[in-house]
N, CA, C and O of each residue as an XYZ file, in Angstrom:
476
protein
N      -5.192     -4.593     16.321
C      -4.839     -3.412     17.076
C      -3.843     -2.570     16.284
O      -2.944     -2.968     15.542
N      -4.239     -1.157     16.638
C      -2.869     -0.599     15.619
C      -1.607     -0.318     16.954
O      -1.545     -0.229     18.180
N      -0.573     -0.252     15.523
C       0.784     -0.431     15.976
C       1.325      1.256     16.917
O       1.276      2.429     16.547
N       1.669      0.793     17.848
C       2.411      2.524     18.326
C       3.146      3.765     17.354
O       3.969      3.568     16.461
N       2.802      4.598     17.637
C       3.517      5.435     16.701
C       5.108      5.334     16.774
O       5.568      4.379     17.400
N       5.786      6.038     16.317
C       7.309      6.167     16.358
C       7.370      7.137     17.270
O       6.577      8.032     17.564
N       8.820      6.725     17.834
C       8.823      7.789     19.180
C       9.485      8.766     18.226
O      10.070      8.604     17.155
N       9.009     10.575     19.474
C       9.143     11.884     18.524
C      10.722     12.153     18.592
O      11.316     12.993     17.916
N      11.266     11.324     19.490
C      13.329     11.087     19.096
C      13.761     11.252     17.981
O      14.580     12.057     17.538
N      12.736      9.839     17.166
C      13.549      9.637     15.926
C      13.056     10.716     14.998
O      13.945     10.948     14.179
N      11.973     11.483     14.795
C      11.573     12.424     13.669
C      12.235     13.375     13.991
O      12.072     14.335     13.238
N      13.334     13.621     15.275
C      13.845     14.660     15.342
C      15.091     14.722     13.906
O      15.194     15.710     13.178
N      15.755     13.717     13.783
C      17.023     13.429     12.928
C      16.212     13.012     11.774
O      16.635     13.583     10.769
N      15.270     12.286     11.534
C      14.679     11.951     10.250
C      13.744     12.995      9.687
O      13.135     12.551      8.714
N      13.491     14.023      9.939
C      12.840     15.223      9.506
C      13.999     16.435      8.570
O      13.700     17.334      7.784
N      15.503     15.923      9.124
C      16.460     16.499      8.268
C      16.648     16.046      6.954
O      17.484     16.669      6.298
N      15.845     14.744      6.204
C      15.874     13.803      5.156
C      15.486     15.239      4.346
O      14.455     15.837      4.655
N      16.474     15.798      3.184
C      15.199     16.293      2.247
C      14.613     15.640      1.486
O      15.225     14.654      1.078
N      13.212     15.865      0.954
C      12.057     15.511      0.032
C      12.120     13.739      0.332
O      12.191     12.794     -0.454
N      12.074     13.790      1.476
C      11.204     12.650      2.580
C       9.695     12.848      2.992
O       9.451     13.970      3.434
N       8.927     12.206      2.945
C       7.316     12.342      4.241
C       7.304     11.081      4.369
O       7.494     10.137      3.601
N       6.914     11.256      6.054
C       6.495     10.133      6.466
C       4.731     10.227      6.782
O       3.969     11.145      7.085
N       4.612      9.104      6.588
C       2.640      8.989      6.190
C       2.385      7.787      7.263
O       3.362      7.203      7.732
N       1.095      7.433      7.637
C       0.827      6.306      8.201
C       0.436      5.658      7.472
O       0.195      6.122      6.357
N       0.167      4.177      7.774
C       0.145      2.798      7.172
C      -1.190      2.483      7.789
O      -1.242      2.148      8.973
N      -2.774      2.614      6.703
C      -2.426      3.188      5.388
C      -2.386      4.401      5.374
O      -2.833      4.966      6.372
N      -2.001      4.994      4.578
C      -2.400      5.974      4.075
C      -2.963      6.597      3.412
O      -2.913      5.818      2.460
N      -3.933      8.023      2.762
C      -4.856      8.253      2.474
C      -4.333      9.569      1.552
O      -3.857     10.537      2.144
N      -4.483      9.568     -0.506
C      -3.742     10.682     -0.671
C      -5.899     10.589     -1.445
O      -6.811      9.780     -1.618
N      -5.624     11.798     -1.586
C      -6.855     12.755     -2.549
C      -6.353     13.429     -3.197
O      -5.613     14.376     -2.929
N      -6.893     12.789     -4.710
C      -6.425     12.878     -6.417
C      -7.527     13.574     -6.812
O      -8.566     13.001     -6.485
N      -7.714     14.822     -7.522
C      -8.821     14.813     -8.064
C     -10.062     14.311     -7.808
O     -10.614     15.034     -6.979
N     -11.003     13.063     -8.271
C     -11.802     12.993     -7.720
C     -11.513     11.153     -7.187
O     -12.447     10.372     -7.006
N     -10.509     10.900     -7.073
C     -10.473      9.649     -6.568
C      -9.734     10.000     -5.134
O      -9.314     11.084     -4.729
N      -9.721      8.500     -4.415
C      -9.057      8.771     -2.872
C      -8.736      7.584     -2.964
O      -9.463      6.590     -2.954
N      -7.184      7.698     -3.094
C      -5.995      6.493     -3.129
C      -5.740      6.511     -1.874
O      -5.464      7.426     -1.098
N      -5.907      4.998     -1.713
C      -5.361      4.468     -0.564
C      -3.951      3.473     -0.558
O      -3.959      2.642     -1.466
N      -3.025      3.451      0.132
C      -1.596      3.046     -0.366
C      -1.882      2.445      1.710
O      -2.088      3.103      2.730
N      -1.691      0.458      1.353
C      -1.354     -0.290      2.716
C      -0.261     -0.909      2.091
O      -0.134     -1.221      0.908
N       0.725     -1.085      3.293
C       1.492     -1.751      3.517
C       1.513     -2.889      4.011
O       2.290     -3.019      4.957
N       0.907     -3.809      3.695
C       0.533     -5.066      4.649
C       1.059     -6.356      3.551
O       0.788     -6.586      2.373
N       1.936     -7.051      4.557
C       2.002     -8.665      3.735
C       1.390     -9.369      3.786
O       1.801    -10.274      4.512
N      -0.393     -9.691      2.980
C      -1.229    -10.069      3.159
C      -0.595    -11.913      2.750
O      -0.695    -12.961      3.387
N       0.035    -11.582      1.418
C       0.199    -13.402      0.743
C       0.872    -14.304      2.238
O       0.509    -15.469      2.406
N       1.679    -13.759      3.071
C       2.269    -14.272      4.310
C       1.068    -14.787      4.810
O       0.828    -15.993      4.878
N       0.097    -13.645      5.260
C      -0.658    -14.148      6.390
C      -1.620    -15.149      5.575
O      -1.979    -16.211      6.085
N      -2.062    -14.717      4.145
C      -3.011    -15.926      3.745
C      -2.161    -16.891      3.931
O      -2.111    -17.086      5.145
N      -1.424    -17.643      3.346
C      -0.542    -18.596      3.351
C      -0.591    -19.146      4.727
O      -1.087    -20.262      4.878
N      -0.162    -18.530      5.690
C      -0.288    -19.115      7.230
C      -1.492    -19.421      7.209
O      -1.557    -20.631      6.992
N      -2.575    -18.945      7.327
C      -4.046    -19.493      7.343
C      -5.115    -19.815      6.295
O      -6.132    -19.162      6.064
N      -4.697    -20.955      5.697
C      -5.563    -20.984      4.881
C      -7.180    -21.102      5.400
O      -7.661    -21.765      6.318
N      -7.998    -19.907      4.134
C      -9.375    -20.369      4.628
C      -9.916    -20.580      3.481
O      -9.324    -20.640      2.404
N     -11.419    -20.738      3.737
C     -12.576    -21.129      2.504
C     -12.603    -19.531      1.506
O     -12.395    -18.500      2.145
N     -12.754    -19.463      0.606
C     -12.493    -18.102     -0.169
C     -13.917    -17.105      0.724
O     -13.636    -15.997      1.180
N     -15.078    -17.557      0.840
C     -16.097    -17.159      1.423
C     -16.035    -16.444      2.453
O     -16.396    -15.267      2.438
N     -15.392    -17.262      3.903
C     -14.518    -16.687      5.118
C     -13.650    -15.929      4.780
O     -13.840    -14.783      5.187
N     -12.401    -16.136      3.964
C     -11.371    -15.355      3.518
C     -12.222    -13.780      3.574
O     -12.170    -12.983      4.510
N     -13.037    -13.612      2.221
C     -13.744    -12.761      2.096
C     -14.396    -11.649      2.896
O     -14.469    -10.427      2.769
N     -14.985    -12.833      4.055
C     -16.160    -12.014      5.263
C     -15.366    -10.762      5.991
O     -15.650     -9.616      6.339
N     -13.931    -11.835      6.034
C     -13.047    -11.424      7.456
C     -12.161    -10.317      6.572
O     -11.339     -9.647      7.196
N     -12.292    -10.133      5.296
C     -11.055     -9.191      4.614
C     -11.990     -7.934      4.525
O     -11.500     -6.808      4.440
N     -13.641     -8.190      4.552
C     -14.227     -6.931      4.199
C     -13.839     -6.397      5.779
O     -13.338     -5.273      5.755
N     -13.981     -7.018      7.219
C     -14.433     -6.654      8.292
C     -12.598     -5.807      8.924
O     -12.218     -4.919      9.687
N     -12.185     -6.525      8.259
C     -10.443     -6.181      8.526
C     -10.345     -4.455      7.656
O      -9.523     -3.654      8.103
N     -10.948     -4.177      6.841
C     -10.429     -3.269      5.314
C     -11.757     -2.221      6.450
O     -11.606     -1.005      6.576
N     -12.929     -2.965      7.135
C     -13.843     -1.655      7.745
C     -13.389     -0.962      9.020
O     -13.738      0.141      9.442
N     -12.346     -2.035      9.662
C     -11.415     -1.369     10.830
C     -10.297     -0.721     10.176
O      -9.999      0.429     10.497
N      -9.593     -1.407      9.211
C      -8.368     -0.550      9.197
C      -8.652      1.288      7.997
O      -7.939      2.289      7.923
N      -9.610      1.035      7.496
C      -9.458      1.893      6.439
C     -11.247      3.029      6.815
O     -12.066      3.439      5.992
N     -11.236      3.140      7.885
C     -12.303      3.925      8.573
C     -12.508      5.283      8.736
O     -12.218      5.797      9.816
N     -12.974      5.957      7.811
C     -13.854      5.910      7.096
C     -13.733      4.999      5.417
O     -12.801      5.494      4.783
N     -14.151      4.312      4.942
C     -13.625      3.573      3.607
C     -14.004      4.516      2.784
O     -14.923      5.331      2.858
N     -12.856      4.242      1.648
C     -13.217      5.021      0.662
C     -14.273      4.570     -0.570
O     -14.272      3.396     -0.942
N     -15.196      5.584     -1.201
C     -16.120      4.955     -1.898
C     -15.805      4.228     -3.039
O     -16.742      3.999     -3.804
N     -14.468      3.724     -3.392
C     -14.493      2.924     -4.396
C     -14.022      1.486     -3.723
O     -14.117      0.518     -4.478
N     -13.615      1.283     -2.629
C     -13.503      0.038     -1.779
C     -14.626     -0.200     -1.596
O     -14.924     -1.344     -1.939
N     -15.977      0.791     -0.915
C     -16.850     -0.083     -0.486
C     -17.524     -0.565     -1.677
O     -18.160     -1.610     -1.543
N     -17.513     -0.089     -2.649
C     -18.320     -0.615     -4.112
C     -17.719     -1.698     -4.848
O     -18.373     -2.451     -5.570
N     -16.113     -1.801     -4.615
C     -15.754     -2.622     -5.312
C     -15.784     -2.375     -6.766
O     -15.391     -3.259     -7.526
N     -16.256     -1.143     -7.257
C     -16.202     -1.194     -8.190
C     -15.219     -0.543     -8.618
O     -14.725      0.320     -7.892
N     -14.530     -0.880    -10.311
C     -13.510      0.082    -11.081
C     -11.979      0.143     -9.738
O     -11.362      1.208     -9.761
N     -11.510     -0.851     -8.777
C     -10.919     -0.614     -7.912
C     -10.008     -1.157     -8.260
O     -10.150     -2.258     -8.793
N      -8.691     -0.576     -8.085
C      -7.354     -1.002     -8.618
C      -6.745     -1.512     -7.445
O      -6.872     -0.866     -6.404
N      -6.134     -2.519     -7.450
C      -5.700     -3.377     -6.513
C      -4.115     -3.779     -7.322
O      -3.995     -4.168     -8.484
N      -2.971     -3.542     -6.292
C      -1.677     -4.238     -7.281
C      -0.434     -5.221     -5.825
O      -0.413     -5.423     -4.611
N      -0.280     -5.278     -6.058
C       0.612     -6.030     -5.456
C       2.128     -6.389     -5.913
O       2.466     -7.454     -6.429
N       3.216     -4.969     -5.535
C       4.421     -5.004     -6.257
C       5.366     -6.150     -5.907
O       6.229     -6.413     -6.744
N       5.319     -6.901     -4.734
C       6.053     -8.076     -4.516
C       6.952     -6.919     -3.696
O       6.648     -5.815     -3.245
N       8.334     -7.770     -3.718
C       9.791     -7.759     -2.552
C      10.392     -6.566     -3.133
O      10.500     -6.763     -4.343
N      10.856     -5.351     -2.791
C      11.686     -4.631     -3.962
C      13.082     -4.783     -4.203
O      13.657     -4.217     -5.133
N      13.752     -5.693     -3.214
C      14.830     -5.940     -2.769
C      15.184     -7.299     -3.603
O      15.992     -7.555     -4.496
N      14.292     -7.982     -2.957
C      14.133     -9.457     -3.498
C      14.306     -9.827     -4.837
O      14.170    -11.043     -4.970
N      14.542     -9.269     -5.821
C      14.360     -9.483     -7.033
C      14.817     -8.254     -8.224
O      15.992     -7.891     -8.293
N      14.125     -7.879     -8.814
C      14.819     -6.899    -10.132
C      14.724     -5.372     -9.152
O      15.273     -4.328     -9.503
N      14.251     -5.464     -8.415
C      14.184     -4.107     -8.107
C      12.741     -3.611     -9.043
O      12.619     -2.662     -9.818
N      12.067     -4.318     -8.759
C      10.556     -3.929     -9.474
C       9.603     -3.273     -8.900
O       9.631     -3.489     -7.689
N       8.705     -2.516     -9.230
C       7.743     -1.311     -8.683
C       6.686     -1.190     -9.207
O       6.630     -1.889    -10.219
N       5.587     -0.506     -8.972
C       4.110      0.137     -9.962
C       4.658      1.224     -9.644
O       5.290      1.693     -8.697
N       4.100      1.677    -11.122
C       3.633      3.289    -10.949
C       2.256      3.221    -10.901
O       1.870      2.099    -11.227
N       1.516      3.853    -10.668
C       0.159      4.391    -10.810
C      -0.814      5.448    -11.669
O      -1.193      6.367    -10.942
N      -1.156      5.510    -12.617
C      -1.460      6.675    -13.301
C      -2.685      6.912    -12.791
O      -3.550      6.037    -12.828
N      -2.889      8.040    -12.292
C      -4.560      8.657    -11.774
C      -5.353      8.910    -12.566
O      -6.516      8.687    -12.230
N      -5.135      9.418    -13.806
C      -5.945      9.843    -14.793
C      -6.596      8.494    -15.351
O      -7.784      8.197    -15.224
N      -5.584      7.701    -16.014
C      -6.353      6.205    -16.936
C      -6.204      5.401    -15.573
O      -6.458      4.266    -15.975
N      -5.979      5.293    -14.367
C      -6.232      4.320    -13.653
C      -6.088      3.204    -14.166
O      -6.840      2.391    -14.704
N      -4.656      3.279    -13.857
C      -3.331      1.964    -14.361
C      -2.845      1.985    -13.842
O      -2.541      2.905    -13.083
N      -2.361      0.682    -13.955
C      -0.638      0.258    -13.304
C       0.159     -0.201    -14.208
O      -0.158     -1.205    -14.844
N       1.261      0.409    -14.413
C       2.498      0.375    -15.003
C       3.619     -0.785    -14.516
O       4.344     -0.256    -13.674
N       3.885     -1.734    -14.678
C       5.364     -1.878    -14.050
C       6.817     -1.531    -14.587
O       7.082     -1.574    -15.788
N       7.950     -1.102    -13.386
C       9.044     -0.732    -13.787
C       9.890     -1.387    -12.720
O       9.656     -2.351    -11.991
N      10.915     -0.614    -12.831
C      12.109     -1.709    -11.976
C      13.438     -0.558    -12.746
O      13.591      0.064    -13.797
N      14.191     -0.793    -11.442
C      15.082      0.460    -11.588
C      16.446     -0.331    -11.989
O      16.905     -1.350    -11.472
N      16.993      0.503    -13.147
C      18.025     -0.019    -13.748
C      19.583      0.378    -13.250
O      20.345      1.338    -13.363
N      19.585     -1.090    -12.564
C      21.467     -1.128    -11.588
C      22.167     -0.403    -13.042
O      22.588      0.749    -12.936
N      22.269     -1.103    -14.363
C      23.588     -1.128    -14.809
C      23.570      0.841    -15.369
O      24.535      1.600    -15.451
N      22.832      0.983    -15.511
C      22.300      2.706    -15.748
C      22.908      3.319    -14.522
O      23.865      4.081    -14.658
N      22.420      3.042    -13.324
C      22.266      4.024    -11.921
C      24.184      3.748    -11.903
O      24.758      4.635    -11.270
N      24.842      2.990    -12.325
C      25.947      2.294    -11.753
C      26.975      3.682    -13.022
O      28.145      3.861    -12.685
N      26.656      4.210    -13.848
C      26.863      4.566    -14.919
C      27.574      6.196    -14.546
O      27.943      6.932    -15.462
């Protein structure tokens, strides 16, 4: 089921953020001729809680990705050339991130430098 929106209270004070947007989860940007999709979901949690057969895993991740991501985009349903990343905790650790390049369809990793920002 999807989650309730945010009540329109809080976008009253969080709309004063400059060069803030808030997007839904997922969200849907259009690049040129690709259509990036950006979820927020802690999938390794929930696998971990349930382990299944990779097969099932599979059935139930296509049927999950055809509810949540409806209409799908044509490089999910093909599977093909599809970039998939998984930045981990950003907190948790170096402060690590992807970038994304649209053009070569890459992922970069970076991680933001305390002793620099501290400078």
């Amino acid at each position: 089921m999807p989650r309730p929106h945010l009540p329109g209270v809080l976008f009253k004070y969080l709309e004063q953020i400059p060069n803030c947007i808030f997007a839904s989860n997922p969200v849907r940007i259009q690049y040129a001729n690709q259509e990036i999709v950006i979820l927020r979901n802690n999938l390794i949690e929930k696998m971990c809680r349930c382990v299944l057969y990779i097969s099932l895993f599979l059935m139930l991740y296509n049927k999950v990705l055809r509810t949540a991501l409806s209409p799908r985009p044509s490089s999910e349903r093909s599977a093909i050339r599809t970039v998939v990343a998984n930045p981990g905790s950003f907190s948790n650790g170096s402060f690590g991130f992807h970038v994304y390049l649209p053009f070569d369809r890459k992922i970069e990793d970076s991680a933001v430098d305390l002793e620099a920002a501290e400078r």
